[in-house]
C-alpha positions as CSV (number, residue, x, y, z in Angstrom):
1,X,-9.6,19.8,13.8
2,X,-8.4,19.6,10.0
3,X,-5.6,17.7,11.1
4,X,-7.1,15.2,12.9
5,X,-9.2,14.6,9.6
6,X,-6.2,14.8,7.2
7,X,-4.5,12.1,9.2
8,X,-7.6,9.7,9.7
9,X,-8.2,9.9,5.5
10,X,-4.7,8.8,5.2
11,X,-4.6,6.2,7.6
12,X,-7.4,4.8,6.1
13,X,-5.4,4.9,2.5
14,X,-2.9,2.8,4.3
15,X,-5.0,0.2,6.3
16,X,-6.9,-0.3,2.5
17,X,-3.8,-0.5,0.9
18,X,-2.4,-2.9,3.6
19,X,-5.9,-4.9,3.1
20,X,-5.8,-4.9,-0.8
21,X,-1.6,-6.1,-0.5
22,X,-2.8,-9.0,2.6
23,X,-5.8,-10.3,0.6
24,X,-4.4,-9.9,-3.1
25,X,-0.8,-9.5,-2.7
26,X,-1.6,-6.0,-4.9
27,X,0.0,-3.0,-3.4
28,X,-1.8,0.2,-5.0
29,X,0.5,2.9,-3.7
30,X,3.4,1.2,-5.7
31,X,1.2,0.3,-8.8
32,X,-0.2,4.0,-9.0
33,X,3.2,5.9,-8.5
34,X,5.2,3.3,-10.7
35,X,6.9,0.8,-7.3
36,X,7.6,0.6,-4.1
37,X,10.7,2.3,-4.6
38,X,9.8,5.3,-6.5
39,X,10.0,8.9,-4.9
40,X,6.5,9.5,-5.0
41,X,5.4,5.9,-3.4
42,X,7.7,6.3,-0.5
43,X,6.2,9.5,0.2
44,X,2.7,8.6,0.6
45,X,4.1,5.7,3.1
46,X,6.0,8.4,5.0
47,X,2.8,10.4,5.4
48,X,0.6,7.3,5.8
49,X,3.2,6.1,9.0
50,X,3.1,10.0,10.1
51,X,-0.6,10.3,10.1
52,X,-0.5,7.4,12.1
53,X,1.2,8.1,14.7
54,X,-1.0,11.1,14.9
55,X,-3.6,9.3,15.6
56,X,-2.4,7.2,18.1
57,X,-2.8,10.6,20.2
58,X,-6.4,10.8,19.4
59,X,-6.9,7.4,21.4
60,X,-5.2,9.5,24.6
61,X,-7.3,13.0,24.1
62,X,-10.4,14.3,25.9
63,X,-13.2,14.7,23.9
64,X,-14.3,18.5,24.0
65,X,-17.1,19.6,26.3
66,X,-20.6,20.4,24.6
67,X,-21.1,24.0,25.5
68,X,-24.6,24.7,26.4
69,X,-25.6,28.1,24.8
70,X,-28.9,28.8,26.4
């Protein structure tokens, strides 16, 4: 599902960000979209924490069935 990827690329953004600001104290969301306070920052944190919580519910789904088409 495209959704499922979208959410696991941005969660990754975040857990690198949140790797880069714990080993360097550098936060690159802020220092590409001009602070941690700017418009455009606190969106990509909004969707980070969104996507997320989207995949908490991956943890908690079934994995499809392999059909077998023979």
């Amino acid at each position: 599902m495209i959704m499922d990827k979208i959410a696991l690329f941005l969660a990754i953004v975040g857990g690198l960000n949140w790797g880069s600001i714990g080993l360097f104290g550098f936060d690159v969301v802020a220092f590409l979209f001009g602070g941690q306070a700017s418009v455009m920052s606190r969106v990509v944190y909004t969707l980070v924490g969104l996507a997320a919580i989207w995949c908490i519910s991956l943890l908690f789904r079934e994995s499809d069935p392999v059909e077998d088409h023979t």
